[in-house]
C-alpha positions in Angstrom: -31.1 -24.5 -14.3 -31.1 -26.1 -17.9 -27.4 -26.1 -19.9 -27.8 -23.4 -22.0 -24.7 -23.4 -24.4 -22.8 -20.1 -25.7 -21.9 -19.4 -28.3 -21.1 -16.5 -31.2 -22.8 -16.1 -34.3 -21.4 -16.2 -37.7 -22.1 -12.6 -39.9 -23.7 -12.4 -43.3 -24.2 -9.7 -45.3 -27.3 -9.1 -48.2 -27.9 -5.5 -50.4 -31.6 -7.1 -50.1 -34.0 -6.4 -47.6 -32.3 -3.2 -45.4 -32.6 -3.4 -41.5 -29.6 -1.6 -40.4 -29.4 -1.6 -36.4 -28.2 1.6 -34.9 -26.3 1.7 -31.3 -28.0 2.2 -28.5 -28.6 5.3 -26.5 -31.4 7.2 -28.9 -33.7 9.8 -27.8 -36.5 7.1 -28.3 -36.8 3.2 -27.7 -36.6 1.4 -30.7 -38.0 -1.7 -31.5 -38.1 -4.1 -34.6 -37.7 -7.5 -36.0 -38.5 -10.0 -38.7 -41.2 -12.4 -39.2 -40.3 -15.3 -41.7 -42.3 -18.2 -42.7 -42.3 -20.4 -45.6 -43.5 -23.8 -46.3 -44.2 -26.3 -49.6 -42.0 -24.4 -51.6 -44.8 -23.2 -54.3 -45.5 -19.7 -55.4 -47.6 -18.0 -52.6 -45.9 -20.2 -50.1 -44.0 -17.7 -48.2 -45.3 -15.0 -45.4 -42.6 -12.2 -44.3 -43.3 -9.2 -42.3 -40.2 -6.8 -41.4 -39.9 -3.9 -39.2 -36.6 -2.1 -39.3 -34.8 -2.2 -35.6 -34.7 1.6 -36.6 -38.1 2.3 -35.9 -39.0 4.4 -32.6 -41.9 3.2 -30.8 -42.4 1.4 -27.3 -43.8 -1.9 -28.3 -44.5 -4.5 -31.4 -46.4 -7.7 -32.0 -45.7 -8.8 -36.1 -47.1 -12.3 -37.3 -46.6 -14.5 -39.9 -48.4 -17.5 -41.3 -48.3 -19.9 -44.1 -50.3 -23.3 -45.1 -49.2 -24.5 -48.6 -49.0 -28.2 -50.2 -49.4 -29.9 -47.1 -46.8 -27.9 -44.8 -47.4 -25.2 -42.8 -45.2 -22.6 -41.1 -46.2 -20.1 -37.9 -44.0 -17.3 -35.6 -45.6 -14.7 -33.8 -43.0 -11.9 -32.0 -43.2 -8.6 -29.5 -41.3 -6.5 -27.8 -42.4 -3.9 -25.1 -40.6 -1.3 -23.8 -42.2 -0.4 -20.9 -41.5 -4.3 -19.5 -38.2 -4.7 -21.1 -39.4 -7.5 -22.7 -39.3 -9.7 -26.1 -40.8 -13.2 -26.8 -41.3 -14.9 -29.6 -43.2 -18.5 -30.7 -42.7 -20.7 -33.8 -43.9 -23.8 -35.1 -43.5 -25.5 -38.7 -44.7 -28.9 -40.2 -42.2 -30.0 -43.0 -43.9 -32.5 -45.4 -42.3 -34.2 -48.2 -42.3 -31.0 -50.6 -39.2 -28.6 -50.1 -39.8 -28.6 -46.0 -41.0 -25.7 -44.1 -38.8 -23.0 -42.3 -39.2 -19.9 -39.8 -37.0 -17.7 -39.7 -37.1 -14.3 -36.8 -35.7 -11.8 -34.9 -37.0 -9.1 -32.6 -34.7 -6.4 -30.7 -34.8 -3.4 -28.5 -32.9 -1.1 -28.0 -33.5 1.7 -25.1 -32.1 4.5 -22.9 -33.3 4.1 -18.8 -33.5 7.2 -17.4 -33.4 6.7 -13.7 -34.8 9.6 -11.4 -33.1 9.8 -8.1 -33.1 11.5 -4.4 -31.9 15.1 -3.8 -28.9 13.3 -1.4 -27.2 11.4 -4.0 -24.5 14.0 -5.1 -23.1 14.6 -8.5 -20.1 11.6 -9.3 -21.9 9.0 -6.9 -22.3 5.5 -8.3 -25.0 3.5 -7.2 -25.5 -0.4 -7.5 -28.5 -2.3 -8.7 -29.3 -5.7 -8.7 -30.0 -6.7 -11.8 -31.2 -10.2 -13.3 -32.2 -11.3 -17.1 -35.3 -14.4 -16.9 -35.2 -17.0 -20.4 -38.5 -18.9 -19.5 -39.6 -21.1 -22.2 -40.3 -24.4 -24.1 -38.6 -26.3 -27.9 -41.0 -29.5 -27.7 -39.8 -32.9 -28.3 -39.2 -34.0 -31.6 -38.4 -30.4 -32.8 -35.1 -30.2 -35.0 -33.4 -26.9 -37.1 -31.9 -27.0 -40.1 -28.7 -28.7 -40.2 -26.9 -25.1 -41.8 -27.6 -24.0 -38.7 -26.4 -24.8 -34.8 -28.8 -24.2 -32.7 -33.0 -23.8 -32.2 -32.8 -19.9 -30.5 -30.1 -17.2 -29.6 -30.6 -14.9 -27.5 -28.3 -11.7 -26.6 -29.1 -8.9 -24.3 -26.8 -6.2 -22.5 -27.1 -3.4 -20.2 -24.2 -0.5 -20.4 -23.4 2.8 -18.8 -22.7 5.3 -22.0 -21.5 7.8 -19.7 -18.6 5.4 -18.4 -18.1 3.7 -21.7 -18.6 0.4 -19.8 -20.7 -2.9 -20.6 -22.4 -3.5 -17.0 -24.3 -7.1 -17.4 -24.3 -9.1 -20.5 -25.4 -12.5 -21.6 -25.2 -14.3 -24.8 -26.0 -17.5 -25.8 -27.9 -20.5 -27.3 -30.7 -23.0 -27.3 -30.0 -26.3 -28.6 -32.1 -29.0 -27.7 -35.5 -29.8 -27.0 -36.6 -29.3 -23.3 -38.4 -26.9 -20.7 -36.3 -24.0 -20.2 -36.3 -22.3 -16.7 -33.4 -19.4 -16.5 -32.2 -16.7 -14.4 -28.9 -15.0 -15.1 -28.6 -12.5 -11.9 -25.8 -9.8 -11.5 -24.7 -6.1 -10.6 -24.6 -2.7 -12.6 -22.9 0.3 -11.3 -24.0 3.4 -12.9 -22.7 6.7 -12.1 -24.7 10.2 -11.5 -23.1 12.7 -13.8 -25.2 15.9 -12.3 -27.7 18.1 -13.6 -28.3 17.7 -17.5 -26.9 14.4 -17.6 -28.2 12.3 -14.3 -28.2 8.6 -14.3 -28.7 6.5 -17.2 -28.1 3.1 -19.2 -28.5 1.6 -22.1 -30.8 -1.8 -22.5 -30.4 -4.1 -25.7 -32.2 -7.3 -25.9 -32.6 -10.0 -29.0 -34.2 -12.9 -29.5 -32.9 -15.0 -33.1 -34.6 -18.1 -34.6 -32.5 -19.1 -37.4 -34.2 -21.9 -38.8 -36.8 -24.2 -37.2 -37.8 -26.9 -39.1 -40.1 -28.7 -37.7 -42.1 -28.9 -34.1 -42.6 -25.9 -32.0 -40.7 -23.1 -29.6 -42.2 -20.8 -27.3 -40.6 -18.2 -25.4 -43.2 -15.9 -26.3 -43.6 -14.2 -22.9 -40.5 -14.7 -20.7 -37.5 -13.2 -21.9 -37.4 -10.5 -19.5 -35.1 -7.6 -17.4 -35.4 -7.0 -13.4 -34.0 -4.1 -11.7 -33.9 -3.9 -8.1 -34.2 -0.2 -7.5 -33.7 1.6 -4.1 -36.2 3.7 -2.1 -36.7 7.2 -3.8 -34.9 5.9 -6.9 -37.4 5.7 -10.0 -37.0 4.4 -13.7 -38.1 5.3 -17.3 -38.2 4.3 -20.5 -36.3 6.7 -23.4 -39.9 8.3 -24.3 -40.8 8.6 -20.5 -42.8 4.9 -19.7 -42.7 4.3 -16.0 -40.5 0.7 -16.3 -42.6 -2.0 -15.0 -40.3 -4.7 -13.8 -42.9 -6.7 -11.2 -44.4 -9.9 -12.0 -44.4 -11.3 -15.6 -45.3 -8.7 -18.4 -48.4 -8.0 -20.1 -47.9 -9.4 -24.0 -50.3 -9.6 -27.2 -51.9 -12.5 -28.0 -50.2 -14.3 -30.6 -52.1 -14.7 -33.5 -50.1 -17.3 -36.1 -48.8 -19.8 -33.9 -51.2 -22.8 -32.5 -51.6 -23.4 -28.9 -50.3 -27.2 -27.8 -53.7 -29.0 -28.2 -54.1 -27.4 -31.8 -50.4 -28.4 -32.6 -51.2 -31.4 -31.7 -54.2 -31.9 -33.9 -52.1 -30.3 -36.6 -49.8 -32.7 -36.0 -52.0 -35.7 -36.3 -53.4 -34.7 -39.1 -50.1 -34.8 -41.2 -49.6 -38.5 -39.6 -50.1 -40.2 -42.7 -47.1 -38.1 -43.8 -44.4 -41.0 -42.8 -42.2 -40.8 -45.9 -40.0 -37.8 -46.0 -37.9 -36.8 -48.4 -35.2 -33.7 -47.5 -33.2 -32.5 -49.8 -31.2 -28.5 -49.9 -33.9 -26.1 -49.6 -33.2 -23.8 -52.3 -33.8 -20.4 -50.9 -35.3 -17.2 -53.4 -33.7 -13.5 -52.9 -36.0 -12.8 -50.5 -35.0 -15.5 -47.9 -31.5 -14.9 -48.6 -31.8 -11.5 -47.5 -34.2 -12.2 -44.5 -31.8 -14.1 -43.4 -28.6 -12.5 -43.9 -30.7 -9.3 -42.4 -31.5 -11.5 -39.1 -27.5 -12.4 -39.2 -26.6 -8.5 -39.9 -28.8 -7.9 -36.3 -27.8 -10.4 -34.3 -23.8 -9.0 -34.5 -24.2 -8.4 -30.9 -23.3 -7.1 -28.4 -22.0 -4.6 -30.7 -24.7 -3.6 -32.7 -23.3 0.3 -33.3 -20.6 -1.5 -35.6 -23.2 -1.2 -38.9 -22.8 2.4 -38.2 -19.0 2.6 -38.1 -19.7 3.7 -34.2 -16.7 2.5 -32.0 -18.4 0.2 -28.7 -15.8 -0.8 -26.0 -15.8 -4.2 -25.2 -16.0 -5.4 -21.5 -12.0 -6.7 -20.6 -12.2 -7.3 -17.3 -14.9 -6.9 -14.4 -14.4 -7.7 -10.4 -16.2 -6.4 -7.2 -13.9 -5.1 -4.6 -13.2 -3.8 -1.6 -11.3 -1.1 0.4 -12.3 1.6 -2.7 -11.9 5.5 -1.5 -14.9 6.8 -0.2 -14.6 10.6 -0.1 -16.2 13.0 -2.1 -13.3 13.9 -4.0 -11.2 10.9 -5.4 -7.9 11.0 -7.4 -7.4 8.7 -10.4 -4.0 7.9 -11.7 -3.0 5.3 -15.0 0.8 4.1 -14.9 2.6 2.0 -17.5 5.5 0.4 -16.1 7.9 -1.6 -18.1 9.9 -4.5 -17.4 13.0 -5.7 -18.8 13.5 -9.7 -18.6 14.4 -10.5 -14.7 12.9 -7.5 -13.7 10.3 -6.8 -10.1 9.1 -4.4 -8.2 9.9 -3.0 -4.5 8.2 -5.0 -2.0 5.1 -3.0 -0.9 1.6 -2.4 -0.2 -1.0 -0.1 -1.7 -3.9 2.3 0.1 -6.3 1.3 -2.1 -6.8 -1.4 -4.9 -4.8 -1.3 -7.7 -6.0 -2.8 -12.0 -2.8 -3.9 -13.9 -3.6 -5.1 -17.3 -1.1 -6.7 -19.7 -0.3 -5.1 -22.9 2.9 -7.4 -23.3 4.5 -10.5 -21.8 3.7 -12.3 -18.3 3.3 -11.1 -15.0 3.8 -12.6 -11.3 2.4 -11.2 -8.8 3.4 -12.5 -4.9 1.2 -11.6 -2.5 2.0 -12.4 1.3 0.1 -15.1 2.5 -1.5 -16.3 -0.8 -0.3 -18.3 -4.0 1.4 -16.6 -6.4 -0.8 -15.4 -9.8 0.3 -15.0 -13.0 -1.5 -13.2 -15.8 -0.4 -13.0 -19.3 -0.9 -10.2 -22.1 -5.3 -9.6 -22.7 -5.8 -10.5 -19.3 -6.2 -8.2 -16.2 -5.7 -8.6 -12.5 -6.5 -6.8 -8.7 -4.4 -6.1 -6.5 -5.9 -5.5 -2.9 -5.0 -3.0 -0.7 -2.9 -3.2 2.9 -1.3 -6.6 1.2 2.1 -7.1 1.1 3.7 -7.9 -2.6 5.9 -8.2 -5.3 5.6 -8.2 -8.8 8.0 -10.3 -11.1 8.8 -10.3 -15.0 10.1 -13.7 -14.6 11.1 -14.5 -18.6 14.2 -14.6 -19.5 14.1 -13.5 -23.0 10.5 -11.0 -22.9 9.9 -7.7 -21.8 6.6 -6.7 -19.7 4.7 -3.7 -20.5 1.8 -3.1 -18.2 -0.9 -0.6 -17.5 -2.0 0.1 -14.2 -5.2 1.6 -12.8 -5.1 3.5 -9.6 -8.0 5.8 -7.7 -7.4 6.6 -4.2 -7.7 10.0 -1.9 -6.3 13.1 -3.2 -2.8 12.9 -2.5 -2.2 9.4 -1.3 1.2 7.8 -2.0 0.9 5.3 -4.9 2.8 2.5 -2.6 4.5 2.2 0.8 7.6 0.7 0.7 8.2 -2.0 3.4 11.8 -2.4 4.8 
């Protein structure tokens, strides 16, 4: 697996060109993006296509091209929601005028609405595998403007609205030439909430070029969901598109960007091109606001905040064992607060118990294992049928935590041992 290094993106802001991105969980998939290219720096020189991420419809293909003074600038982009799938391809030849940019983003937001058996009961949660495949190419040689950190970014997330609860999420960052070759692979738990509400979750998936330069990137057709789905269990799109998630999805043909052999006669053909001069690219409104538009989009994996719409941020996330498994559970939230010097009884618990720290540090000795100490942000589990203690061990700080508990109707929150 190639390094692919995280990172978060910096915010702008523009009055200009308006593609405000709306939170997910719409009656509709929406799809849109930007399509930016711009080369020699001459009037004419510039090629931009937008569609706002506002738009409802289940697939996009938007292409841009310029060839002016010697430089040339390409990007292609889609997105279909039927595949859960985006890709997009660039390529720009900087000369020895102002130097040639692309500049693009393509999102999607949508609803699954999963269709399940007659035997899974209202409250049930079911697990899916779930995985997220980056397949791709930046060719040697290819650089990115030097405002800018990195060739691609890419973010995607898949949530549970009904539980308020970020399921799978990756973010990250291209940054160097090289064959790219990526599968991220985890678990979502979504929970059936019964007649008129049923099982659902909410997909969003980006794809950001902030600058390219020069040479060429394709991830046109491999950025990509999976769901492993159960025997009777069936998916949807928002509008009611049986999700396709075998084998590697259908796409448009691109229509701007050269294939390798006629990049590479592109490329010889600007060889006599061996004095470069760079200086700042002055960008015009328009760019500014592409731009700052792209940045606006990319504020992920929050993209509900341009709406003043609140999004919970995953804190903690653990797989466990020993959970209740009646139909009926009871859930119980504690706050216990320690003065300095303070523990608990020695004792065990039924089922496991989530403490997270709202102030100070926290011990926790478990029999048989290393003490663990977690400090306030941070979260820990406690399993059940183990025997512990919990310590504030600072002299000088109280301890304020929140604890989590479900269990069977009725169970005792601890046992003490003697």
């Amino acid at each position: 697996m190639s390094a692919l290094s995280k990172t978060r993106y910096a915010v702008a802001t523009c009055t200009g060109l308006a593609l405000v991105a709306m939170g997910s969980g719409a009656a509709a998939s929406m799809i849109g993006g930007v399509a930016s290219a711009h080369a020699g720096g001459g009037p004419g020189c510039q090629d931009t296509k937008a569609v706002p991420l506002t738009t409802v419809q289940d697939n996009l293909a938007l292409s841009a091209s310029v060839a002016c003074l010697s430089e040339s600038a390409a990007v292609d982009l889609y997105a279909d929601a039927a595949t859960t799938s985006v890709g997009m391809k660039a390529a720009a030849n900087s000369g020895v005028k102002l130097g040639a940019q692309v500049n693009a983003f393509v999102g999607l937001i949508d609803r699954w609405i999963f269709t399940l058996p007659t035997s899974v009961t209202t409250g049930t949660i079911l697990s899916f595998p779930v995985s997220f495949t980056l397949d791709g190419t930046v060719a040697p040689g290819s650089s990115y403007r030097s405002s800018f950190s990195s060739f691609m970014n890419y973010v995607f997330s898949i949530s549970d609205p009904q539980q308020g609860l970020s399921q799978f999420q990756q973010t990250g960052s291209i940054t160097s030439p090289g064959v790219y070759a990526d599968t991220f692979s985890g678990i979502i738990n979504l929970i059936n909430r019964g007649p008129g509400l049923g099982m659902v979750a909410d997909v969003e998936m980006n794809l950001w070029i902030p600058g390219l330069e020069s040479g060429l990137i394709d991830f046109y057709n491999t950025a990509r969901i999976s769901l492993d789905l159960p025997a009777g269990v069936s998916v949807t799109t928002s509008t009611g598109l049986p999700l396709t998630f075998e084998g590697s999805p259908v796409v448009p043909e691109p229509g701007s960007v050269p294939e390798p052999m006629s990049w590479m006669l592109l490329m010889a053909g600007l060889a006599g091109l061996t004095v470069r001069t760079r200086r700042p690219y002055a960008m015009g409104k328009w760019m500014r606001c592409a731009v700052a538009s792209l940045a606006l989009l990319i504020n992920l994996p929050s993209m509900a905040e341009a709406q003043g719409i609140a999004k919970p941020e995953l804190q903690f996330k653990e797989i466990v064992q020993g959970m209740p498994r009646s139909e009926r559970q009871e859930l119980r939230v504690f706050t216990a607060n320690f003065k300095p010097g303070d523990q608990t009884v020695f004792h065990t618990h039924r089922f496991p118990v989530t403490a997270y720290i709202l102030e100070g540090t926290f011990t926790v000795e478990l029999a048989g294992r290393e003490p663990v100490t977690v400090s306030a942000g941070q979260a820990l589990v406690v399993p059940p049928n183990v025997k512990m203690t919990g310590y504030n061990r600072n002299t000088t700080e109280p301890l304020r935590v929140v604890i989590f508990y479900a269990s069977e109707p009725d169970t005792p929150f601890l046992d003490l041992i003697q």
